[in-house]
Structure formats: C-alpha cells, structure tokens
N, C-alpha and C positions, 0 to 999 in steps of 0.2 A: 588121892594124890597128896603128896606132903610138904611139897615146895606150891608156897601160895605164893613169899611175896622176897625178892631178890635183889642184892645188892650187886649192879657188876663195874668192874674197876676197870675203865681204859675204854675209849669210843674209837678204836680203829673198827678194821671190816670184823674181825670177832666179836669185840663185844657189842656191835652193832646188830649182828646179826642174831645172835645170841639172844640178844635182848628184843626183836622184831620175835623170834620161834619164840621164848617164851609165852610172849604179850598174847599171841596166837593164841593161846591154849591157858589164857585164864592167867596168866602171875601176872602179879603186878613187881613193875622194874623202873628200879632207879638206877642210875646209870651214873657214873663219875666220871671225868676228866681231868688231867693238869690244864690243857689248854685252855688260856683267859677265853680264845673265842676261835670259832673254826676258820682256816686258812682257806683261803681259795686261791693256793699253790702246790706245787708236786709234779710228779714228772707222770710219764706214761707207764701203765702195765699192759702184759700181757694176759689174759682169764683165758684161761681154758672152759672148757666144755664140763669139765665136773662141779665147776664153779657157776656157772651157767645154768646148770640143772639144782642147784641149792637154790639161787635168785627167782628160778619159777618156781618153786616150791616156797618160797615166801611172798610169795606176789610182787614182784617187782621185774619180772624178765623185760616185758615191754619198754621199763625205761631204759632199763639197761643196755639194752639192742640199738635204743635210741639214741644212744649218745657213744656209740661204741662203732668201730669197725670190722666187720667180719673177715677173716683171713683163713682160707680156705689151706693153706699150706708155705711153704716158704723155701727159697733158693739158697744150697748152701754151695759157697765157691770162695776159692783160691782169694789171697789177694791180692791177687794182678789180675783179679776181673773173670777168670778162668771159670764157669761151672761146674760144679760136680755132680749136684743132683737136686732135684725137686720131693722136698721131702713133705709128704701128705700129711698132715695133724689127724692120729687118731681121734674120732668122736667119741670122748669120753663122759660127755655126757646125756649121749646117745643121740639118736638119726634125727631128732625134729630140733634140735640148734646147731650153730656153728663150733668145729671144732673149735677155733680160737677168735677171740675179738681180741682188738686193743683198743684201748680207751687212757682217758686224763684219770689219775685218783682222785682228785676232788670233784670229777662228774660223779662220778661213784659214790665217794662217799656221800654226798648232797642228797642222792635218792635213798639210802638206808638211813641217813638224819631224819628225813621228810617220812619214810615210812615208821620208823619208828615212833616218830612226836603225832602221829596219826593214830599209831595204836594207843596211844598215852599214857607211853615210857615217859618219866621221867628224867628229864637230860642237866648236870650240875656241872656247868664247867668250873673253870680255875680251882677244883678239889679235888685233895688227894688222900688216897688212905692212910692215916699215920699209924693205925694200928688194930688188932685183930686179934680174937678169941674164939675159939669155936669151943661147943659143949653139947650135950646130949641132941636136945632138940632143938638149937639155934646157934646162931653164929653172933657177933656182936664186932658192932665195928665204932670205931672213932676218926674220923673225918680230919681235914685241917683244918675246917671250921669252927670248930670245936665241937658238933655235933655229933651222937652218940646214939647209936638205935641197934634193935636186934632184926634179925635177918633167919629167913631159914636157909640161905646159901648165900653163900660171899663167893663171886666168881671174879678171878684175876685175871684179867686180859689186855696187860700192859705192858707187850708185848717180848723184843728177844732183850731188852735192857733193864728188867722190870725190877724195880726195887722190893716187891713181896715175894718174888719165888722162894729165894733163903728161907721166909718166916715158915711155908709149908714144912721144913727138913728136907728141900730138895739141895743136895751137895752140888747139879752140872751146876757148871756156868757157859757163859758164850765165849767161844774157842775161832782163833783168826783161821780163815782157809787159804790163807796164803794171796788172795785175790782180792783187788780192789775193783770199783766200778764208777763210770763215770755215764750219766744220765742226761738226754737233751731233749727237748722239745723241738724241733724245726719244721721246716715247711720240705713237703714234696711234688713231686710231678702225679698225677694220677693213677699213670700207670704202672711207679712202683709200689710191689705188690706185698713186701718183706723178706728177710733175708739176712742170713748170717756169711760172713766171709772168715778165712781161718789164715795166719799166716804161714809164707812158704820156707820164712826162718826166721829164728831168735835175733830179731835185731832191737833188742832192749826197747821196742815201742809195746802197741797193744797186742796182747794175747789172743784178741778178738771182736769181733765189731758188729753191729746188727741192727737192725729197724725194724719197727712196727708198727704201720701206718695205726692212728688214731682219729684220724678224720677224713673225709675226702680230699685234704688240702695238708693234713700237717702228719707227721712221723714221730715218734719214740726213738732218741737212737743210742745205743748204750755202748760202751767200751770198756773191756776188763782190761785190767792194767796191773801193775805192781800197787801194792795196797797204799806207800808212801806218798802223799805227794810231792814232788821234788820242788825244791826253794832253787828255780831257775831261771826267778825274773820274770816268766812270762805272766801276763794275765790269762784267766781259766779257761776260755774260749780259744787262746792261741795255744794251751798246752792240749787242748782237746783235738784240735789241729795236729797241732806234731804229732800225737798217739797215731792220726787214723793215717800221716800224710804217706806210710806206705801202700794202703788200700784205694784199689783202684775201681773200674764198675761205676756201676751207681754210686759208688762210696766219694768217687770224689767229686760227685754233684754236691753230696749231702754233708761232707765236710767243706765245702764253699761256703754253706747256708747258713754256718754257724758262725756268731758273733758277736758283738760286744752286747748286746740284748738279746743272747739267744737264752733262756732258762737252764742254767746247769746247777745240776748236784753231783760233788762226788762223797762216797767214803770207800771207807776199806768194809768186805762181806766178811762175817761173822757166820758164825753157823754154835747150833745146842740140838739135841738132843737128847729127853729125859727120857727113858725107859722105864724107870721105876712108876710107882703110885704119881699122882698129878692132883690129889688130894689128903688134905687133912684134916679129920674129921668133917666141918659142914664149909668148906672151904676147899673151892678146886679151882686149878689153872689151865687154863687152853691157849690154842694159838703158840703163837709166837714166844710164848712164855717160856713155851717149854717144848717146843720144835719149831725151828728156821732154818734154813740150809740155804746155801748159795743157789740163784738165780737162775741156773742152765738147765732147768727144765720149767720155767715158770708154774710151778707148782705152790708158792707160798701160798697167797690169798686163797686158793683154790682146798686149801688143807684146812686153812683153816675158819674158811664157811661153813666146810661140811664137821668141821670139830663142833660150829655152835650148832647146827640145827641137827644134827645126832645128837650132842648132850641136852640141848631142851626136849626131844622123843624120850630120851631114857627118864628123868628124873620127872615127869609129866606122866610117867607111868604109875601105875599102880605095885606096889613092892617096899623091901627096904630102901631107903635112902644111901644107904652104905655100900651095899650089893648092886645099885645100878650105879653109882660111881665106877666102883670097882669092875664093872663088864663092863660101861662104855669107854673104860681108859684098855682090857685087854682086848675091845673090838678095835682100834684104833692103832694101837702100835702097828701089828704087822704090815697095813698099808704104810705108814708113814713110813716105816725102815725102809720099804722099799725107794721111794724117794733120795730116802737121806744117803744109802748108800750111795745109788746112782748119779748123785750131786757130789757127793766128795768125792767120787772116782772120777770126773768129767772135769772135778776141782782140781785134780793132778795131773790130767793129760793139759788141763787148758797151764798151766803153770810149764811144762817139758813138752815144748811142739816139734812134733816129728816121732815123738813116742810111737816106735814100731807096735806094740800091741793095740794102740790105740783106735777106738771104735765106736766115735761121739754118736754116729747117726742111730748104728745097731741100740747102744744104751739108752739112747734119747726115746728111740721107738717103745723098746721093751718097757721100761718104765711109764710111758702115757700109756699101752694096753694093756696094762696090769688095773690099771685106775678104769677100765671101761664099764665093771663090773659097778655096780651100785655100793657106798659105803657100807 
C-alpha cells in the first residue's frame, strides 16, 4: 500500500467519510476545514438507500437510523390537493435498509465528526489550502497557517464552490440550472407521510413543492422556484408563503407552520459535472467538487459517500498509485452521468410545467434502479 498518511480538504459528508474509510484501513488523516467551528444549523435531506449502505459499511448505520426517519415512499399530486400516484422508493441500497430516511444535516454530520475523532483523524478547523504541489512520490501542501508538510495524497473535497479545482487543470466550472430552492424545517402531523405536489399551471409561483418528514414531529420542506429572489418587501417566511400559497393538501397545513422563526435557506441550484481525470498527479478531487446536480433525485450526499469509500478501497490496494486513480475516476463516471442526466432533464421539465413529453415519475424511477446495483 502506498498511501500511508493524507491530507483531505473540506469536512462536509465526503471528506468526512473519506477520511473515516481511510482511517479504517491504516492512513493516517488529517483533515482541514474553513469553518472557525462546526454549526449546529442546516436544513433537512433526503439519503437514500445507497447512502445508507456506505454508513453501514463504515460503522455508523445504527446512529444514523437513530436520528433519521424512514420513508417507505412518497405521494405525488396535483396542486389543488389531487393525487396522482404513490410512488415506491427503489431499495437502492438493498432489502435490509430503508429505501429513504430524512434527517437534519447537522445530525448527520455530528456522527461522521464523532466517528471520525474516534478513528483518530485529525480535524484543523479555520484552515485552508492556500497552495499545492504534487510530485513523484508526494504531494506537498501549504496551509493558511503557514504550515507546510508533505503528503502522499492531497484530496479536495470542498465541495461544488471549491476554490482548488482550477489548480488540478480541471477547466468545468459550476453552471446555473435555471432553478432556485427554498428550504424549511417545520413541524408536522404524524401521519404525514412525504410528498411532492406539481403545479396545474405557470402561475409565476413555485415550480414545486415537497416534504420529508425528519422526525416523528418535524418535516423538511423545500420549494423550487425561480433562482432570483425578488426584492418585494416581504420577509422570507412570507415569500415562502406566496411560493406555496397555490398548493393545496397537506400543503396548506405545512405552509400555515411556517413563520417568522421557522429556519429557512434559500439559493439558486448550481449543477458541474467533470468528465475528464479528477486527479493530478498525487492530488485528487471528489464529491461535489466535481459533480453536483440539481436536487430532484436526492442523489447528492448519496454520490458522494460512495465516491469516498470506493476511493479509500481503490488506493488502500495494492498497485500503482496512478492507475487506481485513474480506474476509480472511469468506475465512477458512468453511474454518475446517469444521475446528472436525469437531473437536468427533470431540471427542464420542472422549469416548462405542462411539458407534453414530460415523465418526472418514469425518470425519477429509472435512475434510482440503475443505482440498485452495488457501486
């Protein structure tokens, strides 16, 4: 084995994970962050099932389930409350987990923190990489600390904004999908169960609107919207209001719930996709770095757990260094495009509603049972 001991850039779920598979298998991992200190804020995700099966595979499923709610499928319908069908969550990450949980991300991240400072990764908040050289048999990094050490892998996992991709030679950048998103935490009734509603026409509000319970008491609820936010006077809780105030259903319990202390984030969704190499020389980038795509298959997190604990199997092997770069980045594309496809095509119907070709459920499907197979 020729990766002992690692430098990795960025403490979200990649390089958290990343840096847990490692630790597992003998490197020793230091870990870097901008963040002065970890937040205990952020809204709700969705993990699937393939996401799911990486977590037990690094010991941590049990907390994970714990602090998660399992959601067995979800109702998509009309927005004036209409049904249209109950759509099943492939088991992607096979029969003995739940196709989908929702959960808080800072529950999340807190157990991959706690499991990682357990293996005894190394964690350096408020530092950043200012700069980087790779060479034969090492990589060398310069910190903002001023501090300067060599490395037998520098891994980038700072996410779809990252200020080192460029330094790879990677020319993407992150490219607008025409879609914005507005995110909430609130409270629900028990017995709903999650759910997307679509509208029945372009009436300049939300493109679409959806939940996913997170606890036995509270929801995730998100709104795709025009990427802008409009300068219309309201505060963000009343503009979150107007988006949903034509959805009906459930929808307008869960837009009641929301208010002047309900937690919201909006931005505009971004989307990258790198094709090419994802390393140079002793210097490689995962995650988000170098693929994110728009939200409509909740697929992100889930992409890119399995990027760190496939890339600590590959380079933990025995071989060149160079050559398991190089095969773990061409085992990886072909799933990923499939995602990324079926995210920007879902990115354009959800932008043109009423698109006669259009066929969210069918592509929703096909792309979670392509991912049933093991990475």
């Amino acid at each position: 084995m020729s990766v002992r001991n690692v430098l990795i850039v960025g403490g979200g779920f990649t390089g958290l994970t990343a840096a847990i598979a490692l630790a597992q298998r003998d490197v020793r991992v230091t870990l870097v962050d901008k963040a002065q200190a970890w937040a205990r804020v952020g809204h709700g995700l969705t993990i699937q099932g393939n996401a799911l099966r990486v977590f037990a595979q690094i010991g941590v499923i049990d907390e994970v389930l714990a602090v998660g709610q399992p959601e067995e499928g979800l109702k998509l319908a009309l927005a004036n409350g209409h049904v249209l069908a109950e759509m099943h969550t492939p088991r992607t990450g096979g029969d003995d987990l739940p196709p989908t949980i929702g959960a808080l991300r800072p529950d999340l991240h807190e157990i991959l923190v706690a499991k990682a400072e357990d293996l005894g990764v190394e964690i350096r908040l408020g530092v950043e990489l200012a700069s980087f050289e790779s060479h034969d048999d090492s990589a060398t990094s310069v910190l903002t600390d001023g501090t300067t050490a060599s490395w037998d892998l520098i891994v980038i996992a700072d996410g779809i904004k990252s200020q080192n991709r460029a330094k790879l030679g990677i020319t993407e950048d992150r490219a607008p999908s025409g879609l914005g998103i507005w995110r909430a935490v609130t409270t629900r009734r028990p017995d709903m169960s999650g759910g997307i509603a679509f509208p029945t026409e372009n009436d300049g509000r939300a493109y679409k609107v959806g939940y996913t319970p997170v606890s036995p008491t509270h929801c995730y609820v998100f709104v795709l919207c025009h990427p802008d936010r409009p300068d219309n006077g309201l505060e963000d809780w009343q503009e979150v209001r107007r988006l949903m105030e034509n959805y009906h259903g459930e929808f307008d319990e869960l837009r009641e719930s929301i208010g002047p202390d309900t937690f919201l984030n909006h931005q505009e969704i971004e989307w990258i996709f790198v094709e090419g190499p994802w390393h140079s020389g002793r210097v490689v980038a995962l995650g988000e770095a170098v693929h994110a795509v728009p939200p409509l298959i909740a697929q992100g997190a889930a992409l890119c757990v399995e990027d760190a604990l496939l890339f600590a199997e590959y380079v933990t092997g025995e071989g060149d260094l160079q050559q398991q770069l190089s095969d773990f980045h061409d085992r990886r594309i072909p799933r990923i495009k499939g995602v990324v496809d079926a995210s920007l095509l879902l990115a354009k119907w959800e932008q043109n509603p009423g698109s006669r070709d259009a066929e969210p459920e069918r592509v929703m499907n096909d792309a979670l049972v392509a991912l049933v197979p093991a990475p």
